[in-house]
TORPA-760994 format. One record per residue (C-alpha): residue in three letters; y negated, z, x. Coordinates in pm, 1 decimal. Example, Ala and Ser with C-alpha at 12.3 -4.5 7.8 and 13.67 -1.06 7.14 Angstrom:
% residues 2
+---------+----------+----------+----------+
| vexdren |    north |       up |     east |
+---------+----------+----------+----------+
|     ALA |    450.0 |    780.0 |   1230.0 |
|     SER |    106.0 |    714.0 |   1367.0 |
+---------+----------+----------+----------+
This chain:
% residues 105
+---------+----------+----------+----------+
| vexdren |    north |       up |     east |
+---------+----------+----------+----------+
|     UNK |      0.0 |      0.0 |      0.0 |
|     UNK |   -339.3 |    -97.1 |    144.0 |
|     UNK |   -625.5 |    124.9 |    148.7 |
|     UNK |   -778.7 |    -96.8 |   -129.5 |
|     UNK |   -516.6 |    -70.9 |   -354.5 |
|     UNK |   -511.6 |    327.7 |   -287.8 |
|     UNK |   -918.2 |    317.8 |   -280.0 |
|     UNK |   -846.9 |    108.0 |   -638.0 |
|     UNK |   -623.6 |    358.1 |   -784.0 |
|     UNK |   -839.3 |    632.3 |   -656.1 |
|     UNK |  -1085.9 |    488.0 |   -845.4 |
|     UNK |   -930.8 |    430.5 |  -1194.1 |
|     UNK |   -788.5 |    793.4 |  -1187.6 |
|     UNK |  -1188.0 |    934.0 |  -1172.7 |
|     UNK |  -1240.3 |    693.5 |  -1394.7 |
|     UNK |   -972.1 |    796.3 |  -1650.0 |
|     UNK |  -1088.5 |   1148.4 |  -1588.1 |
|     UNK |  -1417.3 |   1140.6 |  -1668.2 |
|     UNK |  -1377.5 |    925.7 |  -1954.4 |
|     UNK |  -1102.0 |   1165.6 |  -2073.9 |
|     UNK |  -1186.7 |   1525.7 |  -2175.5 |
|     UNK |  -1026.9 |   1800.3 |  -1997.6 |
|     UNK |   -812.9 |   1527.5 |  -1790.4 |
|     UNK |   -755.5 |   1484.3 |  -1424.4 |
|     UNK |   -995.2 |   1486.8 |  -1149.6 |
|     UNK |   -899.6 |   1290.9 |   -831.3 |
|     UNK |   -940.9 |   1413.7 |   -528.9 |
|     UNK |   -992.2 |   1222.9 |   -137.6 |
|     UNK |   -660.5 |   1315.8 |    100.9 |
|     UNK |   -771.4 |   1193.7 |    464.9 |
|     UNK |   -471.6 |   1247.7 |    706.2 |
|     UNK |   -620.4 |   1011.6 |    992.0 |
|     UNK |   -421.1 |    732.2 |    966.6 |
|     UNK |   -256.4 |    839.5 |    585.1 |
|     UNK |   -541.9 |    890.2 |    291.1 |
|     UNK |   -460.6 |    948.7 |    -28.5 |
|     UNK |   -556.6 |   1061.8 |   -347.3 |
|     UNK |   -403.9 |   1413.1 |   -566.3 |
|     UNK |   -514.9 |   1517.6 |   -925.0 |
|     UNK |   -365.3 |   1749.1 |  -1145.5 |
|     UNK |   -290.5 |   1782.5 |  -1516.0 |
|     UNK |   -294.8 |   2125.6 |  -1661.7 |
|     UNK |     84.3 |   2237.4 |  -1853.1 |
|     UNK |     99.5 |   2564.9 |  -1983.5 |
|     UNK |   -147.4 |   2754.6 |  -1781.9 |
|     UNK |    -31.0 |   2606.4 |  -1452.6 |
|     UNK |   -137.6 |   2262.6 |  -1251.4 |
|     UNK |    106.3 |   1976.0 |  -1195.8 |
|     UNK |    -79.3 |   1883.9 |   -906.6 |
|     UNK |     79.0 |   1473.4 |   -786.9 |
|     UNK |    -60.2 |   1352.3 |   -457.4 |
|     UNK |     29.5 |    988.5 |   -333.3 |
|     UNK |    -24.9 |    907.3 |     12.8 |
|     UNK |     24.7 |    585.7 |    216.2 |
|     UNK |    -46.3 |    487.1 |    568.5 |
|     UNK |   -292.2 |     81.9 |    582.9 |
|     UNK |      8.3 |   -173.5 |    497.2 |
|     UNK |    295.9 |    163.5 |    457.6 |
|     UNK |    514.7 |    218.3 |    156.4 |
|     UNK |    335.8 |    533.4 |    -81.6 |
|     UNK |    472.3 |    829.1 |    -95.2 |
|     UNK |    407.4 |   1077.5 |   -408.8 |
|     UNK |    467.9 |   1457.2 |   -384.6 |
|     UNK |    482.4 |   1676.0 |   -706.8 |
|     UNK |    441.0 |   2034.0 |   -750.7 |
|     UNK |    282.1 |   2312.0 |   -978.0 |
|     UNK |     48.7 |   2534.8 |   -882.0 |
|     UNK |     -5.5 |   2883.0 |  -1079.1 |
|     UNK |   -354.9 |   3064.6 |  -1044.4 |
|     UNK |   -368.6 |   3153.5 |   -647.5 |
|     UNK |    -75.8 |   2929.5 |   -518.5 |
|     UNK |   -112.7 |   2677.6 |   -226.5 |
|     UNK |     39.8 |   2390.8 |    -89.1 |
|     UNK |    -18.0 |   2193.9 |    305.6 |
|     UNK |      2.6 |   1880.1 |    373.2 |
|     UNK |     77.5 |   1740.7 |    718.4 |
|     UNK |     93.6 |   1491.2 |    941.9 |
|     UNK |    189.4 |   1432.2 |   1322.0 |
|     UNK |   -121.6 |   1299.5 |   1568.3 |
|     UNK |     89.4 |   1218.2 |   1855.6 |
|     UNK |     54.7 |   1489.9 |   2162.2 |
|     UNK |   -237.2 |   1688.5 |   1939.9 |
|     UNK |    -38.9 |   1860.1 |   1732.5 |
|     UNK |    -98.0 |   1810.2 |   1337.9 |
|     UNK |   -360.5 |   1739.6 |   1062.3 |
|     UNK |   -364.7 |   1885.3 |    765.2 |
|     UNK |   -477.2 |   1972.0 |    444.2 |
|     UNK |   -428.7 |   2257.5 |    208.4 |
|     UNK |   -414.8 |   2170.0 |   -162.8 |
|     UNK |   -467.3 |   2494.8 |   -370.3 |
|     UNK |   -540.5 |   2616.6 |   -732.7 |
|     UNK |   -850.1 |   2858.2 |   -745.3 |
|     UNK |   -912.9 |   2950.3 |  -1093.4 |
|     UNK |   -936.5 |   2657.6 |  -1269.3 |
|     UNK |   -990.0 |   2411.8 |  -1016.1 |
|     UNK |   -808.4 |   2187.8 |   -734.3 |
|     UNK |   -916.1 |   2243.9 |   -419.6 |
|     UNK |   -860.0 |   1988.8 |   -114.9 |
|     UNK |   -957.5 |   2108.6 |    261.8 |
|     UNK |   -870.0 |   2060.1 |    586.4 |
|     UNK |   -651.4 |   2364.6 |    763.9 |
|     UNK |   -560.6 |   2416.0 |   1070.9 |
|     UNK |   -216.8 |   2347.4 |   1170.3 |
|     UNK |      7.8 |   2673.2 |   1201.6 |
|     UNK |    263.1 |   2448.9 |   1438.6 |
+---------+----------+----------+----------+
């Protein structure tokens, strides 16, 4: 998947959210060379937070999971000799939150 097609569907997802009440809100993964885009959908008082990630021309992959109020989930990816990057993914009240963290090994 090219970074157009993932910048496209990036798009359309804010899009969709905005246009949709209460729906998802995309947010930007940057792994260095794999970017991305998560959003979540709320179920029962928890997130089902789906991130789908793909290197420039690289198949996508799409991870799953659900959050409850507090819960966390990282990210990663290899950068050669220097160690990881990656980002944490975590539910803080009622909101996603995407950041950077550094890499525990």
């Amino acid at each position: 998947m090219s970074l157009r097609k993932i910048a496209f569907v990036a798009a359309a997802v804010a899009s969709i959210g905005s246009a949709w009440a209460g729906g998802p809100n995309a947010h930007k993964i940057d792994l260095g060379g794999i970017n991305g885009v998560a959003y979540y959908t709320e179920e029962a008082g928890r997130f089902r937070v789906v991130a789908t990630l793909a290197q420039q021309e690289g198949l996508p992959l799409r991870v799953e999971t659900v959050l409850a109020p507090g819960q966390s989930v990282v990210l990663s990816t290899a950068k050669g000799e220097n160690g990881l990057t990656s980002v944490e993914l975590s539910r803080e009240a009622n909101d996603l939150m995407v950041r950077p963290v550094a890499a525990t090994n």
